[in-house]
VOPAGU-2260 file (C-alpha; in pm, 1 decimal, decimal comma):
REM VOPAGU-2260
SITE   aa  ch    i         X         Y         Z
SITE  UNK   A    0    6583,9   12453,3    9525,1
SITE  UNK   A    1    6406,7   12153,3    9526,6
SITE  UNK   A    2    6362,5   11995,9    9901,8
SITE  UNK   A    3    6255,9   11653,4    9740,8
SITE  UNK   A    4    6465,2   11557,6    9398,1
SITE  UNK   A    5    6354,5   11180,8    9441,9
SITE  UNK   A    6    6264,7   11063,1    9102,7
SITE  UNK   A    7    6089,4   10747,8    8990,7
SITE  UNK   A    8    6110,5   10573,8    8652,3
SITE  UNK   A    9    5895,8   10234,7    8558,3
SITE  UNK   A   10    5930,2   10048,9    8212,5
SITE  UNK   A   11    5793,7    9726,7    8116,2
SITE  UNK   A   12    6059,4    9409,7    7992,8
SITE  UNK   A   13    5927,9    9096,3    7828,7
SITE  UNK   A   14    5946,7    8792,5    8014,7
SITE  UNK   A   15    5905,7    8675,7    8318,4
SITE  UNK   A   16    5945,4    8813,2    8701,4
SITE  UNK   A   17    6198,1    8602,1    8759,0
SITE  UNK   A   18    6457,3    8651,6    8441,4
SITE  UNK   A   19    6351,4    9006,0    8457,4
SITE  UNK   A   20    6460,2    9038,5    8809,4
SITE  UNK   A   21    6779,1    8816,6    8686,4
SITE  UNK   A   22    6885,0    9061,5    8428,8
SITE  UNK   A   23    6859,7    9322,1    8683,6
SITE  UNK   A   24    7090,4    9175,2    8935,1
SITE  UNK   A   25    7342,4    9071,5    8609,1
SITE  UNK   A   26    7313,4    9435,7    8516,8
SITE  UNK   A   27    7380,9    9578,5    8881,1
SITE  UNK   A   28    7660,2    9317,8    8999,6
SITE  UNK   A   29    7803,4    9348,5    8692,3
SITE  UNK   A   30    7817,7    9757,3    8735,5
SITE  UNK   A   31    8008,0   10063,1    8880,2
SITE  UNK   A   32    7725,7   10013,7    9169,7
SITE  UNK   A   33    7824,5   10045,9    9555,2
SITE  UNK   A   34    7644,3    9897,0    9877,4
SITE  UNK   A   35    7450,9    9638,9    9671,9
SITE  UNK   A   36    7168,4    9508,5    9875,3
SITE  UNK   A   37    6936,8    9232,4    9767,2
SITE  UNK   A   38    6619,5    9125,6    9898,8
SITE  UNK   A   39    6553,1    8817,4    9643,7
SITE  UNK   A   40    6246,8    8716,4    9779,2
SITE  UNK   A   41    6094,2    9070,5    9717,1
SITE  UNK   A   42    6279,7    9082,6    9364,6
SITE  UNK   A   43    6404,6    9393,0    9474,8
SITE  UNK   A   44    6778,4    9555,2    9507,8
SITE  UNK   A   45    6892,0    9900,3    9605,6
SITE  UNK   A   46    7251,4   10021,8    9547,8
SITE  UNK   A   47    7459,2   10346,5    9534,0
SITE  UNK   A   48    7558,2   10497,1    9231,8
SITE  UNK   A   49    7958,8   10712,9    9241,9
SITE  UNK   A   50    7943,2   11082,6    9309,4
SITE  UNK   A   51    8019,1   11377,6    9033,9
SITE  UNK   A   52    8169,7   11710,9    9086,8
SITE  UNK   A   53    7845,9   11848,3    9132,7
SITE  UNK   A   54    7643,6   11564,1    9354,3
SITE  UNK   A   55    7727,6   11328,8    9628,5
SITE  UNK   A   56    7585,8   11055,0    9424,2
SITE  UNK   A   57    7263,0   10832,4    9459,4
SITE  UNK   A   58    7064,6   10583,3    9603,6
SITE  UNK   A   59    6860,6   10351,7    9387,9
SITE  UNK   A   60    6549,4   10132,4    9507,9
SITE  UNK   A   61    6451,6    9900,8    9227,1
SITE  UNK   A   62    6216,5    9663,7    9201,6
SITE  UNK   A   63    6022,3    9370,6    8955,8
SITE  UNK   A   64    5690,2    9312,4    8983,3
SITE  UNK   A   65    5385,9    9266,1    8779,0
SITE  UNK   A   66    5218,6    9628,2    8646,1
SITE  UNK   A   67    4869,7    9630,1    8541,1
SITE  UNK   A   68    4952,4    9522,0    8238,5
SITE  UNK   A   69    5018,7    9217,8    8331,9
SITE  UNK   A   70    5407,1    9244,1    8234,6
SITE  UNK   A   71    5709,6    9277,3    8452,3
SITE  UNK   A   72    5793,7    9628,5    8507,7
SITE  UNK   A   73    6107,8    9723,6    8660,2
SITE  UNK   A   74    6070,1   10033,9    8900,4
SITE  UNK   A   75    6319,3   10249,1    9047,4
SITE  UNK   A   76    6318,3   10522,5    9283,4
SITE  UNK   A   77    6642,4   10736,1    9270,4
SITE  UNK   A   78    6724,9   11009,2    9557,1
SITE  UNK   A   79    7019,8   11204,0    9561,4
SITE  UNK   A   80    7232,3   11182,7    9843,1
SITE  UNK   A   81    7355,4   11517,9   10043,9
SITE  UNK   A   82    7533,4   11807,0    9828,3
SITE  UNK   A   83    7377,1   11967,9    9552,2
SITE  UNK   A   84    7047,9   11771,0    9435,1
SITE  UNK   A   85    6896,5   12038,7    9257,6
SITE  UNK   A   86    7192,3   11924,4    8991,2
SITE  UNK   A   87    7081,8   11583,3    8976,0
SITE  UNK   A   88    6755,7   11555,8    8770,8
SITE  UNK   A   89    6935,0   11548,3    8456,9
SITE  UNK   A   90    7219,0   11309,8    8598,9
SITE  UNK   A   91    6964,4   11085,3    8733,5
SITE  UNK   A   92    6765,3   11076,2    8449,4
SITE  UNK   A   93    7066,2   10987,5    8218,6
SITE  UNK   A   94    7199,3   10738,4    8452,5
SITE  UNK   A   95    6815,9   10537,5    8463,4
SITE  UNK   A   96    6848,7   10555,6    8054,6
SITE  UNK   A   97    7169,2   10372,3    8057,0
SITE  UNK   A   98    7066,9   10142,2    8324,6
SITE  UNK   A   99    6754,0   10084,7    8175,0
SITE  UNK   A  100    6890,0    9999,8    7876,7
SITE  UNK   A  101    7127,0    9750,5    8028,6
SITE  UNK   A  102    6817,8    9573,2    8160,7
SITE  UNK   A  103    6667,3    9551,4    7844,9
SITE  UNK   A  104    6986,5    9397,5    7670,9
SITE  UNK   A  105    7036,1    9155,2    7941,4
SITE  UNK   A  106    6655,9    9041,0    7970,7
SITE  UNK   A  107    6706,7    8927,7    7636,3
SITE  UNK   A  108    7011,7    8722,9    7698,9
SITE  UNK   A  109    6882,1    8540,7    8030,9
């Protein structure tokens, strides 16, 4: 079993830090997402995601900042909460796809 299941995920969205971190916070409040906890000035949120039958659920620490590119990147570090994490990976990594793809829908909109 794996001790530490925390996994991290960083993509780049077009625009700037500020709509970026927008469509982030329109994508979260507008979500199944529990315990939401801004820190504007940071441009950084972190939030639970629900349970399954097989996990206790998540926590999420996501952030927008500029990558090395030069471009916003949204980061996020997802750790399973107690119960079974070595049966998260592939639920985490599905749930960062859709939310990802949220992002990317809404950066275009804001």
């Amino acid at each position: 079993m794996n001790a530490n299941a925390q996994q991290k995920f960083d993509i780049a969205v077009p625009g700037t830090v500020n709509a970026v971190y927008g469509a982030v916070m329109k994508v979260v409040e507008a979500g199944p997402y529990k315990k939401v906890e801004p820190v504007h000035a940071m441009k950084m949120v972190s939030f639970r995601t629900g349970g399954s039958l097989m996990t206790w659920g998540q926590r999420w620490m996501v952030q927008v900042a500029i990558g090395i590119d030069g471009q916003p990147h949204v980061s996020a570090t997802v750790t399973p909460r107690i119960g079974a994490a070595q049966f998260d990976a592939a639920r985490i990594a599905k749930l960062a796809n859709t939310f990802y793809q949220k992002v990317g829908i809404a950066a275009e909109t804001v």
